[in-house]
LOFISE-187387 format. One record per residue (C-alpha): residue in three letters; x, y, z. Coordinates in steps of 0.001 Angstrom, whole numbers. Example, Ala and Ser with C-alpha at 12.3 -4.5 7.8 and 13.67 -1.06 7.14 Angstrom:
! residues 2
[ALA [12300 -4500 7800]]
[SER [13670 -1060 7140]]
***
This chain:
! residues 317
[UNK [16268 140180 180746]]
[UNK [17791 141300 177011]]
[UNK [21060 141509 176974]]
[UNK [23507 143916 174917]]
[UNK [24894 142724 172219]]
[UNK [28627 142548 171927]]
[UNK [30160 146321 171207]]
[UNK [32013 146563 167744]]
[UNK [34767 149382 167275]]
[UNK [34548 150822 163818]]
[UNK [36497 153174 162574]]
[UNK [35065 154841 158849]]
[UNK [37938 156596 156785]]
[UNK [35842 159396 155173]]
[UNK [35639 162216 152644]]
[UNK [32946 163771 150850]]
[UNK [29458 162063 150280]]
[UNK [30457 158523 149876]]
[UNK [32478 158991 152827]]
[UNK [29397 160569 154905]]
[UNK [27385 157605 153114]]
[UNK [29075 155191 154125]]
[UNK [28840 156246 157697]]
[UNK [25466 156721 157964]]
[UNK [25382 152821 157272]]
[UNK [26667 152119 160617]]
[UNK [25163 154978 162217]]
[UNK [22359 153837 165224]]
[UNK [23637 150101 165249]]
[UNK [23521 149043 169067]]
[UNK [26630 146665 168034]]
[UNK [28529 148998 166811]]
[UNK [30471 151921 168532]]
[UNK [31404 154255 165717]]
[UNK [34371 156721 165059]]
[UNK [34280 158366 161503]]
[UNK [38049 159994 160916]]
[UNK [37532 162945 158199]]
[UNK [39699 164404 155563]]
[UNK [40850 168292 156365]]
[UNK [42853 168686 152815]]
[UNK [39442 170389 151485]]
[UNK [39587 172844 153833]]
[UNK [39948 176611 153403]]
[UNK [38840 180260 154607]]
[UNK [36552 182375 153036]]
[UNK [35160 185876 154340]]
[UNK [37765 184944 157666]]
[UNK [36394 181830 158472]]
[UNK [37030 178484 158767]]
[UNK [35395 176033 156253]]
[UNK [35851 172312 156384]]
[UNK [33286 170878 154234]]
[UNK [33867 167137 154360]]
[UNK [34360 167354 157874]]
[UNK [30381 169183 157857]]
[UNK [29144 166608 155021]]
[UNK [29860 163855 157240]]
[UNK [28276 166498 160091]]
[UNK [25159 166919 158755]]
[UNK [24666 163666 157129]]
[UNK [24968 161985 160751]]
[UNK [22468 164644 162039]]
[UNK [20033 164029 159119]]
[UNK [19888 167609 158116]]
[UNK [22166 167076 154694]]
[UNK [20715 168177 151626]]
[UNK [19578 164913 150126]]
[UNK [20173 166231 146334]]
[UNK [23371 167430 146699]]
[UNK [24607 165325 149788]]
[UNK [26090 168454 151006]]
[UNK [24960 171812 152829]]
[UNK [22071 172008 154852]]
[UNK [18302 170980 153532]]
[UNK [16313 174043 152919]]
[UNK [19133 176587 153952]]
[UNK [18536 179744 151945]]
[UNK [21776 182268 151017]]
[UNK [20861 185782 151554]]
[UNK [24145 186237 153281]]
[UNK [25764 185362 149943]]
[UNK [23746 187175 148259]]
[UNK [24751 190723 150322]]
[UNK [28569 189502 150025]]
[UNK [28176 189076 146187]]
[UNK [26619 192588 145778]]
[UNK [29580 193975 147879]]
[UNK [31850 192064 145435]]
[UNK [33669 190546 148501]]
[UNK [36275 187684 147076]]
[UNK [35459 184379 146924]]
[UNK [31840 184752 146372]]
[UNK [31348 181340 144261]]
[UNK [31617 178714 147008]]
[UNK [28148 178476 148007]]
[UNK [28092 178465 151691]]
[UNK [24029 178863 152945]]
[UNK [23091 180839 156230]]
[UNK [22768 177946 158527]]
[UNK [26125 176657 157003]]
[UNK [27524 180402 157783]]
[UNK [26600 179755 161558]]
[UNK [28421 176936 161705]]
[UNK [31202 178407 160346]]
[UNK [31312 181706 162765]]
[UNK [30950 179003 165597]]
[UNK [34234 176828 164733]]
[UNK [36459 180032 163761]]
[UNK [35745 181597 166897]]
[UNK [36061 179189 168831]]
[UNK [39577 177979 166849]]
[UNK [40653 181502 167247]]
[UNK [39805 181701 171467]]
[UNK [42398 178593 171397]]
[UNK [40201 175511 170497]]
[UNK [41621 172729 168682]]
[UNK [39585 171372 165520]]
[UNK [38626 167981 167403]]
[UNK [38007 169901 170348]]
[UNK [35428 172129 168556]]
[UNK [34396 169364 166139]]
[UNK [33822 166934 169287]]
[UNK [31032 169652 170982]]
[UNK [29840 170863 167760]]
[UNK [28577 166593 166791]]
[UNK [27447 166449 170577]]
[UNK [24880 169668 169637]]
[UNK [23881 168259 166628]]
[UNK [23025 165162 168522]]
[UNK [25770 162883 166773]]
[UNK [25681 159739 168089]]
[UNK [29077 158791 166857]]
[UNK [32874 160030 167439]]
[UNK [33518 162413 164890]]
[UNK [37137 163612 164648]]
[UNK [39534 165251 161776]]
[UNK [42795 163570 161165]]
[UNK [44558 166598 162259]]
[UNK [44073 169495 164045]]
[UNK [46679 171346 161464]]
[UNK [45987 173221 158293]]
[UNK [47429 170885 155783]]
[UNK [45513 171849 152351]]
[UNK [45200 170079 149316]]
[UNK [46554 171776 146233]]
[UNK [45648 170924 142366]]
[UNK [48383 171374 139443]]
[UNK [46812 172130 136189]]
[UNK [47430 173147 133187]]
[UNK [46176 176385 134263]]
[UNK [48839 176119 136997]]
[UNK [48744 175724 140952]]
[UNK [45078 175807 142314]]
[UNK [43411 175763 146090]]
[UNK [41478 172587 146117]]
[UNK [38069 174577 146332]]
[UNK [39608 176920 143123]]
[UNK [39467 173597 140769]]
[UNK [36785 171658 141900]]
[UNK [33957 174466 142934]]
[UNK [35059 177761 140823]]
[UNK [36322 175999 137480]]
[UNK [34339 172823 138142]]
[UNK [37335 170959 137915]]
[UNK [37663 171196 134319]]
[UNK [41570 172812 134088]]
[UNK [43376 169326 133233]]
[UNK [45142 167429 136479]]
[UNK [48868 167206 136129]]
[UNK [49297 166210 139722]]
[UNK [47491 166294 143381]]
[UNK [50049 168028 145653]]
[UNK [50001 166937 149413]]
[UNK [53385 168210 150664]]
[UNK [52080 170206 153470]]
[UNK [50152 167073 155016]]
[UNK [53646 165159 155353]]
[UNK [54754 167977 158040]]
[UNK [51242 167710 159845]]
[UNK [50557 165176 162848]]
[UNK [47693 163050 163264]]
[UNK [45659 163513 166480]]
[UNK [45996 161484 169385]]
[UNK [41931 160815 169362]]
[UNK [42757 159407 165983]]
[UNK [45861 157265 166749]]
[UNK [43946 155696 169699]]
[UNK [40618 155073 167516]]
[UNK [42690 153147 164970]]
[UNK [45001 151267 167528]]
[UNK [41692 149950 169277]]
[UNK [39532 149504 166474]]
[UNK [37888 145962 165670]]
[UNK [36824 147177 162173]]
[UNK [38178 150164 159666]]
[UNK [36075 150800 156263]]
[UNK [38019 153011 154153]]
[UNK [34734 154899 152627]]
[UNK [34193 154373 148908]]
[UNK [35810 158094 149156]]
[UNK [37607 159770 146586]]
[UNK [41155 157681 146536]]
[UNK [42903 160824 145513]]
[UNK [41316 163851 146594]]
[UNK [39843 162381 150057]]
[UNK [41571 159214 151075]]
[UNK [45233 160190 149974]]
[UNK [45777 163277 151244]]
[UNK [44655 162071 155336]]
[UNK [47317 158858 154308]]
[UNK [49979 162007 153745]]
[UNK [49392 163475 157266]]
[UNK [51975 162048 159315]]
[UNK [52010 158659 160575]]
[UNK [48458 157752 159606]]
[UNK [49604 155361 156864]]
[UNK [51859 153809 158713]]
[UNK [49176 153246 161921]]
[UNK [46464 151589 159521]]
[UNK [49502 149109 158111]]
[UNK [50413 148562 161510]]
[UNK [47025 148013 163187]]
[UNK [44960 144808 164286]]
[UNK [41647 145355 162874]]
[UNK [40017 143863 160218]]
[UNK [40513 146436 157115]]
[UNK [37970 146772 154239]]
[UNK [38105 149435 151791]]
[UNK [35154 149957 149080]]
[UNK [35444 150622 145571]]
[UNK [34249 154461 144952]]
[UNK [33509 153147 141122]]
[UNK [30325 151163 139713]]
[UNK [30354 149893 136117]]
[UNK [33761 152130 135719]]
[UNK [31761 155489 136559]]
[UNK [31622 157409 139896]]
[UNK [28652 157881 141493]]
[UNK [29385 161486 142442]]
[UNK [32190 163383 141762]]
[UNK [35301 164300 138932]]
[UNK [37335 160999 140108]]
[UNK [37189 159301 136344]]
[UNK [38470 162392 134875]]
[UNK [40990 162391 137322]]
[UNK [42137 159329 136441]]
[UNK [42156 159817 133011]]
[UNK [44162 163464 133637]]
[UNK [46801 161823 135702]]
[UNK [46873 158671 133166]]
[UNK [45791 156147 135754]]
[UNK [43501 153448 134790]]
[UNK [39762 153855 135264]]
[UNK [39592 150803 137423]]
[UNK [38685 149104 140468]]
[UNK [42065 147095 140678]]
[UNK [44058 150242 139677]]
[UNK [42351 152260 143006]]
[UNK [42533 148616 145240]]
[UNK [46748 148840 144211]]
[UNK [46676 152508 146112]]
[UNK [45618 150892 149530]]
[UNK [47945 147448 149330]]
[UNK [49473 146826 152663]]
[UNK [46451 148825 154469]]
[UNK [43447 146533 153683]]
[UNK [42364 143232 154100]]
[UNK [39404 143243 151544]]
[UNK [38660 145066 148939]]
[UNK [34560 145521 147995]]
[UNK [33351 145887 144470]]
[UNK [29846 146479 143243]]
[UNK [27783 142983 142258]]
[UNK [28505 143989 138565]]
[UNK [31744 144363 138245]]
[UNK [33600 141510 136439]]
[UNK [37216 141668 138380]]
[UNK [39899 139383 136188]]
[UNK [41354 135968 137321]]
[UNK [44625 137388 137603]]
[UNK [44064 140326 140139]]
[UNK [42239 137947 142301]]
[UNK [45074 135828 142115]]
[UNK [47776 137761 142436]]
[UNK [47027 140154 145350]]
[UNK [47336 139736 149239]]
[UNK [43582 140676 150117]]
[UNK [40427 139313 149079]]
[UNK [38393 140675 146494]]
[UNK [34411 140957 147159]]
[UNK [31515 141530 145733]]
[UNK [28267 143202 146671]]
[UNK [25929 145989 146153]]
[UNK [28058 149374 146725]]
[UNK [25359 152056 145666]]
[UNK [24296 154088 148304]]
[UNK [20991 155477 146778]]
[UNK [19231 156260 150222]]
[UNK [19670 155333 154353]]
[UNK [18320 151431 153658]]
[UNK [21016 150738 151560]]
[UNK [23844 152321 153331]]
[UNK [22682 150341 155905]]
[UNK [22363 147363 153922]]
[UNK [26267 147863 152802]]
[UNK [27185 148149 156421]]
[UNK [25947 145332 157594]]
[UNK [27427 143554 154412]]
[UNK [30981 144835 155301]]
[UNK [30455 143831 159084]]
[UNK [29837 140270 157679]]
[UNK [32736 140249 155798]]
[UNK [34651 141393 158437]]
[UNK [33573 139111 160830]]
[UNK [34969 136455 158227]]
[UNK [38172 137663 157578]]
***
């Protein structure tokens, strides 16, 4: 008679494709019982509805129906809706949102507008898709990220999608996340959790602005699981993404240590790639371990392979 092997809580702290990455990693593991808690800073409305595209990165990653060059949107989704909006010179026309990614879209902002909550609609919308993990947003409130530039005060999805985030960064402004509240599904994931990965996310434009919503910073400081965060850099370059010219905008060093320093007093261990060469003196003088491994997430295997890696380490700590 087999018997099941011991259930592990994991909680992933994502945002964007690393984030979604990462989660696929521990995604169909009979140990582990997964909960992936999702940045809602990127989040806007366009043509009256409701986008929240890490929220449907991490979505359709877990459903393995993500567009595998982009990591985003859905594989093979054509944009004739755009297309009509475009030659009607509607607003708004260059975020790229595809005709299966439209459906989606109709789906959560009626049902947000009948009264739904975002977890509550997120929650059924993973259970169609045939999610096999907890999927919630940190909150159910509209708390959006805003970018100052030189070109002045920007919607998140102005800088990075319609200028490409080229207007210089001055500052990443999450005042409205302060006022929101994280859910309940999300208080009680992180207070029972065995294991939380903070996703080699963006540690500024993903991870930063959920650790401004409420009490969430103070909950992963607080909690008893073993905490791991993963370096979003390799060889001082991101895999996807404007993070290093972030950093060089906002005059923050383009290093591992300098993004580890963000997450002191919420982590445990911090994961660098194999390559990296981390100094004496940071592994010295800081209250977590340092670790190396393999962080590139090229394809499912080595998500996986990272996964079980941090579940190792984890078990060690």
């Amino acid at each position: 008679m087999s018997v099941d092997p011991k259930q592990i809580k994991v909680v992933v702290i994502a945002g964007g494709v690393g984030g979604a990455r990462m989660a696929l990693g521990f995604l169909n593991r009979p140990e582990v019982d997964m909960t992936v808690v999702v940045n809602v800073g990127d989040d806007d409305w366009f043509h009256g509805l409701r986008v929240c595209p890490d929220l449907d990165t991490v979505l359709y990653t877990l459903a393995g129906v993500v567009n595998p060059k982009h990591g985003w949107g859905v594989d093979g989704d054509t944009t004739r809706s755009l297309s009509v909006l475009q030659k009607l010179e509607a607003p708004d026309t260059w975020m790229t949102l595809g005709d299966a990614d439209l459906g989606l879209h109709i789906y959560r902002s009626t049902a947000l507008r009948a009264g739904g909550s975002l977890t509550e609609v997120m929650s059924l919308v993973a259970q169609k898709f045939g999610v096999k993990a907890t999927l919630l947003p940190v909150t159910d409130e509209e708390c959006p990220t805003l970018i100052k530039t030189t070109s002045g005060l920007l919607r998140f999805q102005e800088w990075f999608v319609r200028d490409r985030g080229q207007p210089a960064v001055k500052a990443v402004v999450t005042d409205s996340a302060k006022h929101a509240h994280v859910t309940a599904g999300v208080q009680s994931a992180i207070r029972e959790a065995d294991v939380i990965v903070i996703a080699p996310s963006n540690p500024f434009l993903s991870i930063g602005p959920m650790l401004s919503v409420g009490n969430f910073r103070a909950l992963l400081s607080e909690c008893s699981a073993k905490r791991v965060a993963v370096s979003p850099l390799i060889g001082g370059k991101a895999v996807k993404g404007p993070l290093v010219k972030l950093l060089q905008d906002l005059e923050e060093p383009v290093s591992s240590e300098a993004i580890a320093a963000r997450y002191e007093g919420l982590i445990d261990a911090f994961v660098i790639d194999a390559d990296e060469e981390p100094e004496d003196d940071w592994r010295a003088g800081v209250p977590y371990q340092i670790v190396q491994m393999p962080t590139l997430m090229s394809d499912a295997d080595k998500s996986r392979e990272l996964a079980t890696r941090i579940c190792s380490l984890a078990e060690g700590l």
